[in-house]
C-alpha positions as CSV (number, residue, x, y, z in Angstrom):
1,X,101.9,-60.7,67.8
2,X,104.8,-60.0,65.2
3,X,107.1,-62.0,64.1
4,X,111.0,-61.5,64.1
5,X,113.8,-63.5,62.8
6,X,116.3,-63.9,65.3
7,X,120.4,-64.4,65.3
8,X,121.9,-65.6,69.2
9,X,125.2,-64.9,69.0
10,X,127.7,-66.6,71.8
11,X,124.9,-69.1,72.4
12,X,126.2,-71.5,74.7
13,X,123.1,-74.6,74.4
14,X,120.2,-72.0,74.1
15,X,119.4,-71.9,77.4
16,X,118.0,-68.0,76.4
17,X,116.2,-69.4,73.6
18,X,113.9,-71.5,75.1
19,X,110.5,-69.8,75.5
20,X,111.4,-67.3,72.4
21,X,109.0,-69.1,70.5
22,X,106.1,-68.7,72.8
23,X,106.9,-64.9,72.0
24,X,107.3,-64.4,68.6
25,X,110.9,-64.6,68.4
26,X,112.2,-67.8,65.9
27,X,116.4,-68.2,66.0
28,X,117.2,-69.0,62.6
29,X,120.7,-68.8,63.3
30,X,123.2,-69.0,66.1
31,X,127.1,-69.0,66.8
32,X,129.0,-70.8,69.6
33,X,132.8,-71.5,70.0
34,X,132.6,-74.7,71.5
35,X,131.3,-77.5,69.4
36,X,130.5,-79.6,72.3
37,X,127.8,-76.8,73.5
38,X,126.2,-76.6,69.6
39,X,126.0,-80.0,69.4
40,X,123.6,-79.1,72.0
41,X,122.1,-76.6,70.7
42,X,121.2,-78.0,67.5
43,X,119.8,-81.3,69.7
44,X,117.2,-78.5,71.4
45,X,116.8,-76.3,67.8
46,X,116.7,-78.7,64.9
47,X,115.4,-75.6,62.6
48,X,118.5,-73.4,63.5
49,X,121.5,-73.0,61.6
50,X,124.3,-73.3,63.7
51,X,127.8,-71.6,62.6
52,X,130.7,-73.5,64.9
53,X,133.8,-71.4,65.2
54,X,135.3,-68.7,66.7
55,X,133.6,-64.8,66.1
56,X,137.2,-63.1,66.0
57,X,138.0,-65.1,63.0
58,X,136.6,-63.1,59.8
59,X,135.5,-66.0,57.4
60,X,133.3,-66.9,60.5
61,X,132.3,-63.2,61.1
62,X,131.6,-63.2,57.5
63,X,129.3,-66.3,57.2
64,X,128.0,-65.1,59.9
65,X,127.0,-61.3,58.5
66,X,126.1,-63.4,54.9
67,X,123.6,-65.9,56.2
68,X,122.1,-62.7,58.5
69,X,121.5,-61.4,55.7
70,X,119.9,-64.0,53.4
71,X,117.4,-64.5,56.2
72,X,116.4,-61.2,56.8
73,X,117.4,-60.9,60.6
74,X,116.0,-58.2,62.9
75,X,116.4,-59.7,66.3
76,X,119.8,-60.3,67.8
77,X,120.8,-61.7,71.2
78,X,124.1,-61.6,72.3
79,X,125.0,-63.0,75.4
80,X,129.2,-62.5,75.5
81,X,131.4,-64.8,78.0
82,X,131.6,-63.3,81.2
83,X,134.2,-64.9,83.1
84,X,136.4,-61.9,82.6
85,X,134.7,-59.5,84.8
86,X,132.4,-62.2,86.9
87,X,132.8,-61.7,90.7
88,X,133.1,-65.7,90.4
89,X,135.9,-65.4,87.9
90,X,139.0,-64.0,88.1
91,X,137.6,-60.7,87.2
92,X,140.5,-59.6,85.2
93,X,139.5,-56.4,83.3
94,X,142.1,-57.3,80.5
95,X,140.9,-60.3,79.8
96,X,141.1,-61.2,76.6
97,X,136.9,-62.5,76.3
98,X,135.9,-59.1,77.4
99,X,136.8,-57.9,74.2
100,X,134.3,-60.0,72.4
101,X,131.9,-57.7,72.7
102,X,133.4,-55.6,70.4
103,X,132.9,-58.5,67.6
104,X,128.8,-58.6,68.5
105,X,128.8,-54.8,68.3
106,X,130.8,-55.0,64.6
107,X,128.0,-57.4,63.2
108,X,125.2,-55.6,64.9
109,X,126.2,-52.4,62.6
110,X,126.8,-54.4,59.6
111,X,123.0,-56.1,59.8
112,X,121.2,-53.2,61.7
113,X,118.7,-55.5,63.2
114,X,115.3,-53.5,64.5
115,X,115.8,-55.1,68.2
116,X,119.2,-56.5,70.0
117,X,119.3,-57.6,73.7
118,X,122.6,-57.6,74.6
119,X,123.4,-59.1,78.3
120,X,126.3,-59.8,80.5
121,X,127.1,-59.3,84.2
122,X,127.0,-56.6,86.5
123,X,130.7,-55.9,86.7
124,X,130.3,-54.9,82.5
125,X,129.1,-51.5,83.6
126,X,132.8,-51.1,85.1
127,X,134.9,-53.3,82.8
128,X,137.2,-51.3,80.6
129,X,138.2,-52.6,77.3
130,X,140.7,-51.3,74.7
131,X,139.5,-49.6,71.2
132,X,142.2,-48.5,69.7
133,X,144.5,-48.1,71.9
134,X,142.4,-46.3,74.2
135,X,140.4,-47.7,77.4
136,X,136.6,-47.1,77.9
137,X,134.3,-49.4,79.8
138,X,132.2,-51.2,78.0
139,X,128.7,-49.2,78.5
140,X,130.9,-46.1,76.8
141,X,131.8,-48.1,73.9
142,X,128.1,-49.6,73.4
143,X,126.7,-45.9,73.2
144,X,129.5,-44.8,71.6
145,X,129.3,-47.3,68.4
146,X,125.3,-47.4,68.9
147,X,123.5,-44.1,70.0
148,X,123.2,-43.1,66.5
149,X,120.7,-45.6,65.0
150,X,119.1,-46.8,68.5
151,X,117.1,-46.5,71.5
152,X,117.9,-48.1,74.5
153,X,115.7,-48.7,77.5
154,X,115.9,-46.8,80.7
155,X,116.7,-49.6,82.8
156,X,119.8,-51.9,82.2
157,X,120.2,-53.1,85.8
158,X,117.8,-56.3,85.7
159,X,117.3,-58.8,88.4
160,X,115.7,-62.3,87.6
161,X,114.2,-62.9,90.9
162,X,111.7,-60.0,89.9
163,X,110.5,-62.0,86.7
164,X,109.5,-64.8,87.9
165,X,113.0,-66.9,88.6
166,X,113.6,-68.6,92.0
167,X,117.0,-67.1,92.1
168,X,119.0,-63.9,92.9
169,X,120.7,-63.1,90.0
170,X,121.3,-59.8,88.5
171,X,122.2,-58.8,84.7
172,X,123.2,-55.8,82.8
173,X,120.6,-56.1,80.0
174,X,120.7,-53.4,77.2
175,X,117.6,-53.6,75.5
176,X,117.9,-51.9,72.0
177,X,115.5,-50.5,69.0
178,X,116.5,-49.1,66.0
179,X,115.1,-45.3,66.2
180,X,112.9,-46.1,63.0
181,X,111.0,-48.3,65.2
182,X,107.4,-47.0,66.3
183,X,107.7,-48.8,69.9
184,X,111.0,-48.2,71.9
185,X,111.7,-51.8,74.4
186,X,111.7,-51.7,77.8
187,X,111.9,-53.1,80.7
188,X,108.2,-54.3,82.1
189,X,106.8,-54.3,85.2
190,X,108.2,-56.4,88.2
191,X,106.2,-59.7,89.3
192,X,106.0,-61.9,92.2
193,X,109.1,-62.8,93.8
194,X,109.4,-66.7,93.9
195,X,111.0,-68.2,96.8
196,X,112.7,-71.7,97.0
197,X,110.3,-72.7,99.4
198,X,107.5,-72.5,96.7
199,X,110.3,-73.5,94.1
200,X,111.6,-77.0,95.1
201,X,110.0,-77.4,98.9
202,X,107.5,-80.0,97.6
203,X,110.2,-82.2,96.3
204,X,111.4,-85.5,98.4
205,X,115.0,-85.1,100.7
206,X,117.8,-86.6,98.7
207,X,121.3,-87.5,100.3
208,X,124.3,-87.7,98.6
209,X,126.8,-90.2,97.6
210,X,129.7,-89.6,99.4
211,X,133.8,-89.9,97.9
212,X,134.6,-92.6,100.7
213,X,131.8,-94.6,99.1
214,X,128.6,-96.9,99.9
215,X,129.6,-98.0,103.6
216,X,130.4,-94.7,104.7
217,X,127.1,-93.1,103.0
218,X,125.1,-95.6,104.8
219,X,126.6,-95.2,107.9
220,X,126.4,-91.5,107.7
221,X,122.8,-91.7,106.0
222,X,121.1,-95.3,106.5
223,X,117.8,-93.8,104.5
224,X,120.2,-93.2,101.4
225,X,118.6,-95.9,99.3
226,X,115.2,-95.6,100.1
227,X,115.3,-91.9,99.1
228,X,117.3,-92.3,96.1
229,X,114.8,-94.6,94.9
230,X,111.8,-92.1,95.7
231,X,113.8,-89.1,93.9
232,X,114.4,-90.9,90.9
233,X,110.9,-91.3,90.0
234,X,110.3,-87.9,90.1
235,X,113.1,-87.5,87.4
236,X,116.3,-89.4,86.5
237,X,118.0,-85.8,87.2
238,X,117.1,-85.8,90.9
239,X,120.3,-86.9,92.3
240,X,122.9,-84.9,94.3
241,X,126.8,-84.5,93.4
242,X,129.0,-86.9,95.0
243,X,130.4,-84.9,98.3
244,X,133.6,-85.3,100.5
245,X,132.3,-87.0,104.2
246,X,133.7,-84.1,106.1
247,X,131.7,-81.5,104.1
248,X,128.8,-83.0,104.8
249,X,129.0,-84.1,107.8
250,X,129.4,-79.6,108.4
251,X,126.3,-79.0,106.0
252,X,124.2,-81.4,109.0
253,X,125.0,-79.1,111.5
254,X,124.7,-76.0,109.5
255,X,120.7,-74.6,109.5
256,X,119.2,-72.7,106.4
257,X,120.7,-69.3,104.9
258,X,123.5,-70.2,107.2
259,X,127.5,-71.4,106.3
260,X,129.6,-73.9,108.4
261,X,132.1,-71.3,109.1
262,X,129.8,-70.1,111.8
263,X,129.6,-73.5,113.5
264,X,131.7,-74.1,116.8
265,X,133.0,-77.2,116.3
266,X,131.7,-78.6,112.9
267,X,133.3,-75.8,110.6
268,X,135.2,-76.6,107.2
269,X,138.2,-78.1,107.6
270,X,141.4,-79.9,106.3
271,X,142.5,-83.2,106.0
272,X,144.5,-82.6,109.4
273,X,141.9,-80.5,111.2
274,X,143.0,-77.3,110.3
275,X,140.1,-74.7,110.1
276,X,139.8,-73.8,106.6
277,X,139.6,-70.0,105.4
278,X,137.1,-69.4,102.7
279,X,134.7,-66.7,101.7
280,X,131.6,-66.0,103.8
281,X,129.2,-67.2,101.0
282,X,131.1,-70.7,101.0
283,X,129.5,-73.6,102.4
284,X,126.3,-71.8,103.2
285,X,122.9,-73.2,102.9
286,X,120.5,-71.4,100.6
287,X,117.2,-69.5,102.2
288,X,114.3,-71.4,102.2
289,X,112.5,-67.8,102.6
290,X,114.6,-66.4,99.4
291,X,115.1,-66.7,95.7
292,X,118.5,-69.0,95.5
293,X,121.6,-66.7,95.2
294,X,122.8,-66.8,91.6
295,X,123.7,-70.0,90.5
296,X,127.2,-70.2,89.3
297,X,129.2,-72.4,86.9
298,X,130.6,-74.2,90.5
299,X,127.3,-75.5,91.8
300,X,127.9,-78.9,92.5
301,X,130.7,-78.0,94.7
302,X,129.8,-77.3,98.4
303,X,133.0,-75.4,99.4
304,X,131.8,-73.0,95.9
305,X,130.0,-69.8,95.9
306,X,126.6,-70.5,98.4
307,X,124.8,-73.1,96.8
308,X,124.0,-76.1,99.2
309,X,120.2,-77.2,99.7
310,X,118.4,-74.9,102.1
311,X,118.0,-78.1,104.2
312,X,115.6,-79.1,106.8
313,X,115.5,-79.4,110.9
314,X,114.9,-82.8,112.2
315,X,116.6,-85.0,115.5
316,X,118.2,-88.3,114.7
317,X,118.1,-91.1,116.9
318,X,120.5,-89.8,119.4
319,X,119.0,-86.8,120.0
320,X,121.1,-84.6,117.8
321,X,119.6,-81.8,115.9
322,X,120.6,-81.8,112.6
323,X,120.1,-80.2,109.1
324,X,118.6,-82.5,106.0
325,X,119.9,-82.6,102.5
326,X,123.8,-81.7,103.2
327,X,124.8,-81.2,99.4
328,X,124.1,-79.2,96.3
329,X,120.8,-78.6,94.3
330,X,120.3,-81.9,91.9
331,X,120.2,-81.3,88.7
332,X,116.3,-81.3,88.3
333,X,116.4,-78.5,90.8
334,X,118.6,-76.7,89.2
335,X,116.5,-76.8,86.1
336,X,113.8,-75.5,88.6
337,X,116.1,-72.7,89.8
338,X,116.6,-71.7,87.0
339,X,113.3,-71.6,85.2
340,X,114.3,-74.0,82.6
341,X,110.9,-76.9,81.7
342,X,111.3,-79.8,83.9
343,X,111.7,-82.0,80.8
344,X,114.5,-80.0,79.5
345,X,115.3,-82.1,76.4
346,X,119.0,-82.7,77.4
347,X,120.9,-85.6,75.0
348,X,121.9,-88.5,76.1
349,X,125.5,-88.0,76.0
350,X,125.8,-85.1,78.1
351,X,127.2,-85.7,81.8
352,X,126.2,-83.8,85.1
353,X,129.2,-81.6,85.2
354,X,128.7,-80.2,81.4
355,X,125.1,-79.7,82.0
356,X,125.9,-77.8,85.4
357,X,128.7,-75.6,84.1
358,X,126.0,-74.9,80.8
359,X,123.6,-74.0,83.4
360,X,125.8,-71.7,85.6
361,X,126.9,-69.8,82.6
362,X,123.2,-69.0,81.1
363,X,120.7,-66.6,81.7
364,X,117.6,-67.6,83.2
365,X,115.0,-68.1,79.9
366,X,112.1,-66.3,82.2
367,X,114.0,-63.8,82.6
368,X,114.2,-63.8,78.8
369,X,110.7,-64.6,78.5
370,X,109.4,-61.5,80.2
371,X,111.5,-59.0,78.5
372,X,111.3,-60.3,74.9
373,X,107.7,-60.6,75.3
374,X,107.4,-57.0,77.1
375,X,108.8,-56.2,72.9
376,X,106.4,-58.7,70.4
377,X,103.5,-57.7,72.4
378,X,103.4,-54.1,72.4
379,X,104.4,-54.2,68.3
């Protein structure tokens, strides 16, 4: 298998990275904004050189383009912010991160790597951006700058689910090889899809913590204890977000694949009563029979973009039918989900939200796996 020198540029913690080096790839050096996030990444890749700072800025650009250079790079990974354009952001198509593709696609011309995989969501194939004073979407601009010196694969519309990731989430991945290259990348062969069921249904029920604190939890869920202390020996990760009563108290009576707004009675609502209007995909149970929908950078919050434990039927001691597990994915699920190694070696000092919102904003590292290793292997 050959060996290539890699630079990941806008690389979050290296949640990408992670099985590179069971393919040949080895990151030598990497640029994030957010020093809180390389920290990070340094704590997972101890051998990487990490440049802190912002891209637009040129004496980053330029160490950046220098220290490319002195280590011979011919792999890049660029994984821009997305936010922008994301159907769970604001999708502004002016935003002002859109642009930062631009910056990648400057250094990418500068160092001429052989291979680049440059990813971001869906909505980038529709996304306009200004060059000059002109507006072209962002595919235009990519083959504009780059058809000269490369190849790009045939397929840029990539899902996870169909490289083995337990989740639903699509990416616009341009696969690129310099036209001096004897193999052109592409996409490989689809797998297995991976439902949650196979995913996460071996693992105990968990309950949450509610806001209104230990009474109420108890009162609402009198097992609460005895599972907590059965999911934390599976992992110290394997507990839920603290929830609001009221929401779930809807998740209990709201089955798998299903959301609350189609209950009769127990539907979201406000503080007063008032039925609450929300998106269809809000407070809705994942599929036990499905992939998880993509996981998004709001996945501890149940009134967020579906992403509340499939659940399970059972009849309390009133006769009640209700729904188990009325909260988000833990944590240690999440890593599951997402196809990131149980023992994900996350540092001490990092909380639950940072790790979720680090989570929700990668790409799933299987996904990464199968396509990088699609490349090394057939060179």
């Amino acid at each position: 298998m050959c060996k290539l020198k890699g630079l990941s540029l806008f690389a979050n913690v290296g949640i990408a990275e992670t099985y590179l080096h069971e393919c040949g790839v080895d990151i030598l050096l990497a640029n994030e904004i957010d020093s809180k996030r390389a920290e990070f990444y340094t704590h997972l890749y101890k051998n990487a050189n990490m440049i802190v700072g912002d891209i637009t800025m040129p004496e980053i650009k330029e160490k950046i383009v220098t220290l490319s250079k002195k280590y011979k790079i011919d792999f890049i990974i660029a994984t821009p912010p997305c936010q922008g354009m994301s159907l769970a952001g604001k999708m502004d198509p002016f935003d002002e991160r859109n642009q930062l593709i631009s910056y990648a696609i400057e250094i990418i011309k500068i160092i001429k790597p052989k291979y680049i995989l440059l990813e971001n969501v869906p909505q980038l194939l529709k996304t306009k951006i200004k060059i000059k004073n002109k507006l072209i979407t962002i595919p235009e601009y990519i083959h504009l700058e780059l058809d000269s010196e490369y190849n790009f694969a045939k397929e840029n519309l990539i899902s996870a689910m169909d490289y083995e990731v337990p989740q639903m989430r699509k990416r616009n991945i341009f696969l690129l090889s310099r036209k001096d290259m004897k193999y052109t990348w592409q996409v490989p062969p689809k797998k297995k899809k991976i439902t949650l069921k196979e995913a996460i249904g071996n693992l105990p029920s968990v309950d949450p913590l509610l806001k209104e604190g230990l009474e109420d939890t108890l009162e609402v869920f009198p097992d609460y204890l005895k599972k907590k202390e059965v999911a934390q020996k599976i992992s110290k990760f394997h507990h839920p977000p603290i929830h609001a009563k009221k929401h779930a108290i809807a998740m209990m009576h709201t089955p798998s694949g299903h959301t609350a707004f189609d209950n009769k009675f127990y539907y979201p609502k406000k503080d007063n009563g008032e039925r609450v209007n929300g998106h269809y995909n809000t407070y809705r149970r994942y599929d036990w029979n499905k992939p998880a929908r993509t996981i998004t950078q709001n996945n501890g919050v149940i009134s967020s973009l579906c992403c509340v434990h499939p659940g399970r039927k059972y009849t309390d001691k009133n006769g009640n039918v209700l729904y188990s597990d009325p909260r988000c994915l833990t944590i240690y699920e999440l890593l599951i989900v997402f196809s990131l190694p149980k023992n994900w070696n996350i540092p001490e000092w990092a909380d639950d939200l940072f790790i979720r919102h680090v989570i929700g904003e990668g790409i799933p590292p299987m996904l990464v796996k199968n396509l990088v290793y699609e490349l090394t292997n057939n060179l």
